[in-house]
Residue frames relative to the residue before (quaternion, step in Angstrom):
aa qw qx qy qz dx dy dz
X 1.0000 0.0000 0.0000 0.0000 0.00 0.00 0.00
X 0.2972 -0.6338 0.6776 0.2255 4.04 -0.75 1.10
X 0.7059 -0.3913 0.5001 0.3139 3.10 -1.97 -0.53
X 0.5632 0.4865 -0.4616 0.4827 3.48 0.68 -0.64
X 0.7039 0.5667 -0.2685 0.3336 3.77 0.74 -1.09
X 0.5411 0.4495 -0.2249 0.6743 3.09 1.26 -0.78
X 0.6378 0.5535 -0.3910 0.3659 3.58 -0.14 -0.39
X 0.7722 0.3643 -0.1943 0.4829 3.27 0.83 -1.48
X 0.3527 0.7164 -0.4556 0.3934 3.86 1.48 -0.51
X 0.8052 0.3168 -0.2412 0.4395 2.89 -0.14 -2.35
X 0.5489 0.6291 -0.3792 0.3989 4.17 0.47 -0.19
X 0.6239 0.4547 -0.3019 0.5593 3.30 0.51 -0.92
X 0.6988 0.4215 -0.3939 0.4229 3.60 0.41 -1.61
X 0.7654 0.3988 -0.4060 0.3004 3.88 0.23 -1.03
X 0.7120 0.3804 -0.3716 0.4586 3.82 0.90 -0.49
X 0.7353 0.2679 -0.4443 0.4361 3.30 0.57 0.47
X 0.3861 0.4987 -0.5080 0.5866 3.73 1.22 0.98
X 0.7660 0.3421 -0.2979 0.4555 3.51 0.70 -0.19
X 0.4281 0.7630 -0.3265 0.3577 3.10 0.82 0.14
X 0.7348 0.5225 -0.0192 0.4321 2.37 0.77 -2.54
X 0.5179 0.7355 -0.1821 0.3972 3.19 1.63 -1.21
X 0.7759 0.2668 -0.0541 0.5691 3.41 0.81 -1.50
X 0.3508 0.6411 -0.4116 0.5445 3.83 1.21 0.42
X 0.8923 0.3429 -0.0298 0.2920 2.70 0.01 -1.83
X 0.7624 0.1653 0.1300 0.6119 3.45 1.21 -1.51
X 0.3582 -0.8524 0.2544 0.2834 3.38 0.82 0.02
X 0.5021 0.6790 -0.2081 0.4935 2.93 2.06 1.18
X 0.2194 -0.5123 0.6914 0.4597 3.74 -0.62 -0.87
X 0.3417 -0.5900 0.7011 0.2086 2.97 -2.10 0.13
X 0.5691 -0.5918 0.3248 0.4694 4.18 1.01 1.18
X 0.7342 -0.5386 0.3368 0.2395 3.45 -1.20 0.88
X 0.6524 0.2531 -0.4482 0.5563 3.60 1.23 0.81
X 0.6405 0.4774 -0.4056 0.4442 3.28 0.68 -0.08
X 0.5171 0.6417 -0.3260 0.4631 3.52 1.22 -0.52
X 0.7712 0.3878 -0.1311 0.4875 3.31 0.80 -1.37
X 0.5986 0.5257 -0.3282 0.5075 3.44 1.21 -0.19
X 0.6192 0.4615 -0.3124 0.5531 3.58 0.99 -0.36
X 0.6765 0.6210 -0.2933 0.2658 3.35 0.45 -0.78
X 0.6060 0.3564 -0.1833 0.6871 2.91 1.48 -1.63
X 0.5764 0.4158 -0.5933 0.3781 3.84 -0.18 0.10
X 0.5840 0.5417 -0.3425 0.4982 3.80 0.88 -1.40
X 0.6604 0.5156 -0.4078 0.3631 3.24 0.26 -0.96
X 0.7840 0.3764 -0.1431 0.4725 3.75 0.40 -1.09
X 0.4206 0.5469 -0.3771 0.6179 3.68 1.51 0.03
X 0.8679 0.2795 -0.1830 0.3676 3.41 0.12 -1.27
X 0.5092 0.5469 -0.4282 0.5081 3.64 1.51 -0.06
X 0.6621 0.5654 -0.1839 0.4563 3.39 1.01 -0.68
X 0.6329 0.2935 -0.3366 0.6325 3.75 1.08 -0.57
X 0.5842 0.6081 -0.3816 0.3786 3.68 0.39 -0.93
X 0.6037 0.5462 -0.1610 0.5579 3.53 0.86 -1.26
X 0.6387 0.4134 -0.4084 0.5043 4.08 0.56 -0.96
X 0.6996 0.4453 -0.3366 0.4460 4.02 0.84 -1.48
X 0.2832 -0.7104 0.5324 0.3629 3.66 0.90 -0.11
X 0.3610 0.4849 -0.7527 0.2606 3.62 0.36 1.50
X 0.3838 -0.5338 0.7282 0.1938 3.24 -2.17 0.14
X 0.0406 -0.7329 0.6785 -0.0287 3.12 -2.14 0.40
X 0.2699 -0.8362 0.4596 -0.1290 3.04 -0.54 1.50
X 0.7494 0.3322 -0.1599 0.5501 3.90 -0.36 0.76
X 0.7721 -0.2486 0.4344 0.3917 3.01 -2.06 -0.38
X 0.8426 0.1454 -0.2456 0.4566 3.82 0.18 -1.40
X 0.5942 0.4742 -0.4899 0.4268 3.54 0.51 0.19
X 0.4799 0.6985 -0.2885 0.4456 3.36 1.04 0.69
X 0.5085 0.4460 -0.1382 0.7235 2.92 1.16 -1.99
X 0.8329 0.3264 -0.3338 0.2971 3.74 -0.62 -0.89
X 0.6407 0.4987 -0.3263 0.4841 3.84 0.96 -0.47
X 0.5727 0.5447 -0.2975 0.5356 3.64 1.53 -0.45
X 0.7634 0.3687 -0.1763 0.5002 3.30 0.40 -1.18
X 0.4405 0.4209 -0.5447 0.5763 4.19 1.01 -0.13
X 0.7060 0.4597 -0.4270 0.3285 3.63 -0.17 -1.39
X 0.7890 0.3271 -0.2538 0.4539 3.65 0.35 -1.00
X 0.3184 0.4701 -0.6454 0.5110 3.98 0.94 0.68
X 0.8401 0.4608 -0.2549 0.1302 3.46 -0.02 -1.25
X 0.4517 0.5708 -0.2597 0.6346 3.17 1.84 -0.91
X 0.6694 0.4245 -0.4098 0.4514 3.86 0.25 -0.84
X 0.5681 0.6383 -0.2516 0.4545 3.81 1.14 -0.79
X 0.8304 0.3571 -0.1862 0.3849 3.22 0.78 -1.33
X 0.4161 0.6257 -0.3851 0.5358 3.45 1.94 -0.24
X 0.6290 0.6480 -0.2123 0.3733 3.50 0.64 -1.38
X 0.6967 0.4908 -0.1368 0.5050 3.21 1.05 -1.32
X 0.6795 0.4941 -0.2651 0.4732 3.57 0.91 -1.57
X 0.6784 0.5400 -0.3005 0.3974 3.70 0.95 -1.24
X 0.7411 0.4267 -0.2724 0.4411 3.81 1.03 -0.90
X 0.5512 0.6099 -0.2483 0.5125 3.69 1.31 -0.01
């Protein structure tokens, strides 16, 4: 993995950690927590996306498979915390 790759990762992960953020809570969670969600969502949502046997391709099917994944993880915290 170069830098440019890694660059655009940790991106994706924060705008779609923010996202989820402002979806979810109507916030971000600051630019490490953003980016930590993202890339978790991200691999949640490659992973559920992958079970429905949809695909995604590109930049926004990126942002959008990241940022579903991290709705859900934000969901499942949500869930674990009220239980």
């Amino acid at each position: 993995m170069d830098i440019t790759t890694l660059i655009i990762f940790l991106a994706i992960g924060a705008l779609s950690g923010w996202l989820a953020g402002i979806i979810m809570k109507g916030r971000g969670f600051g630019i490490i927590g953003n980016i930590l969600v993202g890339i978790v969502g991200a691999v949640l949502g490659g992973y559920v996306f992958g079970l429905l046997g949809l695909t995604t391709s590109g930049l926004l099917g990126s942002i959008v498979t990241a940022t579903v994944g991290a709705i859900l993880l934000l969901s499942l915290i949500s869930i674990v915390k009220k239980a």
